[in-house]
GUTI-291694 format. One record per residue (C-alpha): residue number from 1; residue in three letters; x, y, z. Coordinates in steps of 0.001 Angstrom, whole numbers, plus 500000, padded with zeros to 6 digits. Example, Ala and Ser with C-alpha at 12.3 -4.5 7.8 and 13.67 -1.06 7.14 Angstrom:
<num:1, residuo:ALA, xx:512300, yy:495500, zz:507800>
<num:2, residuo:SER, xx:513670, yy:498940, zz:507140>
END
This chain:
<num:1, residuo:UNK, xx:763348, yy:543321, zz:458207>
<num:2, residuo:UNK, xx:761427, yy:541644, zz:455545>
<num:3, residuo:UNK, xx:762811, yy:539774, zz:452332>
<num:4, residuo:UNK, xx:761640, yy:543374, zz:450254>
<num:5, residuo:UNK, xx:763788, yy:545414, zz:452956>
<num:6, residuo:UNK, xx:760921, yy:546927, zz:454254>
<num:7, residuo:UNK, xx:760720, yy:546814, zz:457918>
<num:8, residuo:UNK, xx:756960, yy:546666, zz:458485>
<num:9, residuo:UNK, xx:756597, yy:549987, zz:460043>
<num:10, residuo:UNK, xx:754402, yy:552099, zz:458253>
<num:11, residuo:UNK, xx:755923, yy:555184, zz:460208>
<num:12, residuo:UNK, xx:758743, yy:555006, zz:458063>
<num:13, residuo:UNK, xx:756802, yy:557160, zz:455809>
<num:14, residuo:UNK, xx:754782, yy:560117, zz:455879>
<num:15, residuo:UNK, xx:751864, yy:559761, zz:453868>
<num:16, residuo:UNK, xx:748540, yy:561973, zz:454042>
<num:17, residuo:UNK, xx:746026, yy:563520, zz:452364>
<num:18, residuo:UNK, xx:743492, yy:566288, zz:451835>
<num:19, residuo:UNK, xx:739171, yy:566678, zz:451668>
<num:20, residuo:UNK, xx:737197, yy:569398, zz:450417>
<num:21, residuo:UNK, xx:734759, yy:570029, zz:452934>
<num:22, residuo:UNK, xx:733613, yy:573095, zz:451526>
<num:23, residuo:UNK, xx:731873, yy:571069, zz:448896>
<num:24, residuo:UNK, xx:729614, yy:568474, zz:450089>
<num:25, residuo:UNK, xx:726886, yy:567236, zz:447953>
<num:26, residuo:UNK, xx:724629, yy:564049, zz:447211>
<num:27, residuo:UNK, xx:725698, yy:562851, zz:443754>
<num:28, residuo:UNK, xx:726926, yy:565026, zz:440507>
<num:29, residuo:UNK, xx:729910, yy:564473, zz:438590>
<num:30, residuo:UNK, xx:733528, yy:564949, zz:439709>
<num:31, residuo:UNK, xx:736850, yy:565547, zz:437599>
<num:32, residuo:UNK, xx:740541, yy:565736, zz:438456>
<num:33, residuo:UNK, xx:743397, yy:566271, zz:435979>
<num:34, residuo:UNK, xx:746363, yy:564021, zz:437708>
<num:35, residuo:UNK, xx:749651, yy:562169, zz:437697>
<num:36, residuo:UNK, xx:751574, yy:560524, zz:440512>
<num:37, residuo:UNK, xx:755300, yy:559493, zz:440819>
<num:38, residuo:UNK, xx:756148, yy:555405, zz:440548>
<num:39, residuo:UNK, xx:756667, yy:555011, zz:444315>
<num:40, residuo:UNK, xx:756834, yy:551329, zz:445673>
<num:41, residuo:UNK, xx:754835, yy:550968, zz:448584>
<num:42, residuo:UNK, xx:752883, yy:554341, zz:448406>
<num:43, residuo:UNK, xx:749518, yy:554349, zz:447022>
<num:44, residuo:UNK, xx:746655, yy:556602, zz:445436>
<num:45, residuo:UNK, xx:743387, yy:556879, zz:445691>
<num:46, residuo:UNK, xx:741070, yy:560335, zz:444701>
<num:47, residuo:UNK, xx:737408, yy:559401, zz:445943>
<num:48, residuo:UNK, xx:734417, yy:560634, zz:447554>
<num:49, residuo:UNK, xx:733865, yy:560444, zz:451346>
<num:50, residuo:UNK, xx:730566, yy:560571, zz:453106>
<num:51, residuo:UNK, xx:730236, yy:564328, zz:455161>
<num:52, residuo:UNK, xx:729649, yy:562969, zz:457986>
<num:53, residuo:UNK, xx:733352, yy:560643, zz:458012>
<num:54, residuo:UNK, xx:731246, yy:557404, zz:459106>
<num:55, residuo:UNK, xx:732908, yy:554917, zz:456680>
<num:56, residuo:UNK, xx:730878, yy:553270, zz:454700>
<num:57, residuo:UNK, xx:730086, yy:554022, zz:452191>
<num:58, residuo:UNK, xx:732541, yy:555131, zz:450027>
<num:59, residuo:UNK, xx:733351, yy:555470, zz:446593>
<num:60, residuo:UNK, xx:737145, yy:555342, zz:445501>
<num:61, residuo:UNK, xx:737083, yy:556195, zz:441684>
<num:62, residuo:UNK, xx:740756, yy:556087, zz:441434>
<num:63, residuo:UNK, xx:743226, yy:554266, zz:443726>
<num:64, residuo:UNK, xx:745860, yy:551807, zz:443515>
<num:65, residuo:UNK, xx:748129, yy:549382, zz:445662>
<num:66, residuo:UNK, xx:751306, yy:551179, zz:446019>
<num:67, residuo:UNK, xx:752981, yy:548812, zz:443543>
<num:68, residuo:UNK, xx:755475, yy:550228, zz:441068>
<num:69, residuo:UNK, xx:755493, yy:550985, zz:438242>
<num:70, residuo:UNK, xx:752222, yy:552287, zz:438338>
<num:71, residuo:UNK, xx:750404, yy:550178, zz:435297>
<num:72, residuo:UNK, xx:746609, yy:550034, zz:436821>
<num:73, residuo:UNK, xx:744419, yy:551732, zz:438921>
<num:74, residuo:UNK, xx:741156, yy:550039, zz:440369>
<num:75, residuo:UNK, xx:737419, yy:552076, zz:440989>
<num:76, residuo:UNK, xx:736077, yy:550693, zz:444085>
<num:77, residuo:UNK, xx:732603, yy:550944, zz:445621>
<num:78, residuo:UNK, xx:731897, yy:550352, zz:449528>
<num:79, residuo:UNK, xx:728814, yy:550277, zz:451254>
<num:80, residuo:UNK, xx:727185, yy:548190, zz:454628>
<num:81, residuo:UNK, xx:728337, yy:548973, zz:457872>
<num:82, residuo:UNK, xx:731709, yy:548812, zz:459153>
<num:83, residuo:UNK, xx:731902, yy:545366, zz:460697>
<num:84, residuo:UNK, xx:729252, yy:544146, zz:457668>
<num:85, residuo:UNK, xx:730524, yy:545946, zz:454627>
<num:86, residuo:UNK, xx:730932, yy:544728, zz:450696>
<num:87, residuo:UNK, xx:732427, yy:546451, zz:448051>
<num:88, residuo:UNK, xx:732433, yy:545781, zz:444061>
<num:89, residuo:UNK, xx:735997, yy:546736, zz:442201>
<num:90, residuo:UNK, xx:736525, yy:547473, zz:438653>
<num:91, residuo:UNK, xx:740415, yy:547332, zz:437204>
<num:92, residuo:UNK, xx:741892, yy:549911, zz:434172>
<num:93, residuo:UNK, xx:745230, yy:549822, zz:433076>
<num:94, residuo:UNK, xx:746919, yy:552651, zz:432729>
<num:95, residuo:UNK, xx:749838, yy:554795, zz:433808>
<num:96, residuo:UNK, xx:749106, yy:557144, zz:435978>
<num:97, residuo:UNK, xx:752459, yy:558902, zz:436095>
<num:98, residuo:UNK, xx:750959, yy:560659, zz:433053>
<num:99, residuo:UNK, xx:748838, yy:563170, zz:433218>
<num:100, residuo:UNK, xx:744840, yy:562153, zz:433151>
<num:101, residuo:UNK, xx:741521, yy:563617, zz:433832>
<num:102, residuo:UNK, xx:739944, yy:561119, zz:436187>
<num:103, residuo:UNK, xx:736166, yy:560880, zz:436915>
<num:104, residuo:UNK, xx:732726, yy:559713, zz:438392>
<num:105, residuo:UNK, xx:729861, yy:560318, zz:437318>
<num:106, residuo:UNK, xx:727354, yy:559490, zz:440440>
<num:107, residuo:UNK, xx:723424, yy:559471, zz:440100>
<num:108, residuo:UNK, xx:720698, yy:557451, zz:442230>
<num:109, residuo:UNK, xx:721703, yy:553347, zz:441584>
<num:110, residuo:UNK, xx:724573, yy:554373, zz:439456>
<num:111, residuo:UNK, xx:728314, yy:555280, zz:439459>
<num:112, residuo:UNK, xx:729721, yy:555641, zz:436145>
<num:113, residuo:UNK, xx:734134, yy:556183, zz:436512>
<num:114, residuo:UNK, xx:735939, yy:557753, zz:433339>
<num:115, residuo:UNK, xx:739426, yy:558208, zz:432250>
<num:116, residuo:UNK, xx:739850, yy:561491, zz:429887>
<num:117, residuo:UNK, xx:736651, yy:561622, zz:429583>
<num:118, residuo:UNK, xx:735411, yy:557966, zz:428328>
<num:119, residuo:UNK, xx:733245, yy:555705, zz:430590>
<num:120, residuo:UNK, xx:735335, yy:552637, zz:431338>
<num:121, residuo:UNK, xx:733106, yy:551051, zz:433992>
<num:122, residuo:UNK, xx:729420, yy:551186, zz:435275>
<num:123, residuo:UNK, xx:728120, yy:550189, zz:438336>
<num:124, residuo:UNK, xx:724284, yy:549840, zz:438633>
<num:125, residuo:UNK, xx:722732, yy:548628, zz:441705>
<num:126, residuo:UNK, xx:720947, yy:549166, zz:444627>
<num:127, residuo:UNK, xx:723560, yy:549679, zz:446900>
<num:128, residuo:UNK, xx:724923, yy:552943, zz:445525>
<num:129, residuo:UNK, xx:725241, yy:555572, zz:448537>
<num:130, residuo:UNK, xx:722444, yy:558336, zz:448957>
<num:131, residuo:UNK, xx:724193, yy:559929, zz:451268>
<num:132, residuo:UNK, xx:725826, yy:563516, zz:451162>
<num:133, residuo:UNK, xx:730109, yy:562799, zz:450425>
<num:134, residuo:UNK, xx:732813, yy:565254, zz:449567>
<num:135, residuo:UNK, xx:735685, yy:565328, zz:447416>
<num:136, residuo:UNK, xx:739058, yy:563572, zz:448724>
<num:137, residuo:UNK, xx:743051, yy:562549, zz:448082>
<num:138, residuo:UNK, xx:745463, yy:560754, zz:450181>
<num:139, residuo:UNK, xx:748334, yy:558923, zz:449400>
<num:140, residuo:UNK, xx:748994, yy:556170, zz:452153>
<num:141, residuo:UNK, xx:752247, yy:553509, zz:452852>
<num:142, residuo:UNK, xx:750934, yy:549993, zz:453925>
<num:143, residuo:UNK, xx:751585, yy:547777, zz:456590>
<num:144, residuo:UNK, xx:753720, yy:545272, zz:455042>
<num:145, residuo:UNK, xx:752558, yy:542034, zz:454537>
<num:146, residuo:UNK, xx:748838, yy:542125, zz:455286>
<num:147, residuo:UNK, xx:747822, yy:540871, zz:452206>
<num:148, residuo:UNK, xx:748063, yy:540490, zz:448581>
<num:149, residuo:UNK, xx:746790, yy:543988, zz:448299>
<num:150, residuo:UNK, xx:748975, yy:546150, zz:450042>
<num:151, residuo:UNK, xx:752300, yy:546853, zz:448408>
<num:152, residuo:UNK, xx:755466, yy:547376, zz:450517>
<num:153, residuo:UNK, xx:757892, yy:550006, zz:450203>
<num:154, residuo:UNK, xx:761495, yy:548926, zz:449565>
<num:155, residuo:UNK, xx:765060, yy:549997, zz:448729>
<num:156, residuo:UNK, xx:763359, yy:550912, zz:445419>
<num:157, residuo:UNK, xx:760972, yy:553633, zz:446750>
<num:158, residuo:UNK, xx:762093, yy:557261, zz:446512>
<num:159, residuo:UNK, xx:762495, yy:559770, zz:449056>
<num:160, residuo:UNK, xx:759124, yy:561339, zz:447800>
<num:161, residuo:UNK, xx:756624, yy:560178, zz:445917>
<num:162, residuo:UNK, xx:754418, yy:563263, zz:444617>
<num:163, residuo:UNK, xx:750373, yy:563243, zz:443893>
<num:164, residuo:UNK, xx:750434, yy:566131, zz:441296>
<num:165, residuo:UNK, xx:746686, yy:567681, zz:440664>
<num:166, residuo:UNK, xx:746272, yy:570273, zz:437964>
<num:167, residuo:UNK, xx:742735, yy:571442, zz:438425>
<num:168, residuo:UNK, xx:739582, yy:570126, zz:439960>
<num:169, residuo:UNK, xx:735592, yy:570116, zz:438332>
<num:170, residuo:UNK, xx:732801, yy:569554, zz:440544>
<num:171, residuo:UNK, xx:729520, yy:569560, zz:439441>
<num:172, residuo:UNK, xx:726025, yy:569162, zz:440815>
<num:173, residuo:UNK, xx:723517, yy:566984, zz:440097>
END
């Protein structure tokens, strides 16, 4: 058992999450009013996935490391191949046990995320997927101790940890 009283084994929790295959497009503009429980150990991310679930690329536009309380959340984007890949994070604070309407905006070269509605970070480059990618959520316990990252759950972490999603906006390009 680790210092944290976690033992390592990420089966100790059940985790999982959910896509919207129904909807698959190449850019547009996504929405998601949200809040998630403190839950040490257990983390977030909403994002978009590519159709055809080769990873990357991959744009996570809200996610975080399981740590608790919950006082940031991070927009990620992923792109390469999977043994060659490179990603460029951006950081917001805020609490996400709160309600908030999340977003990304997502155009050729660009990937703008918002938080109720107010642009917090741009990314412009070259490397921003072309490639059809649907709507996803997961919550997800870490393997403790891989790195800095990866919270790990502890005597602190409740019984459930709930990812609470009001409504949902998808919109095409």
């Amino acid at each position: 058992v680790a210092a944290n009283g976690c033992t390592g084994d990420i089966n100790q929790l059940v985790t999982g999450g959910v896509k919207l295959t129904a909807n698959s497009q190449t850019y547009g503009k996504y929405e998601v009013r949200m809040r998630v429980d403190n839950g040490q150990g257990v983390s977030l991310v909403a994002l978009l996935w590519p159709t055809t679930d080769t990873w990357p690329p991959e744009i996570d536009f809200t996610e975080d490391s399981g740590g608790s309380p919950r006082t940031a959340i991070t927009a990620t984007e992923h792109w390469g191949t999977a043994t060659n890949f490179s990603q460029i994070n951006d950081t917001l604070a805020v609490d996400l046990t709160q309600w908030h309407t999340v977003g990304v905006e997502w155009t050729p070269g660009k990937i703008v995320y918002t938080m109720d509605g107010v642009p917090w970070a741009t990314e412009t480059n070259a490397n921003v997927s072309d490639v059809p990618m649907q709507l996803a959520f997961q919550t997800q316990a870490w393997q403790c101790g891989n790195n800095s990252w990866e919270q790990c759950a502890n005597s602190s972490t409740p019984a459930e940890v709930d990812m609470d999603v009001d409504w949902i906006a998808v919109y095409a390009p």
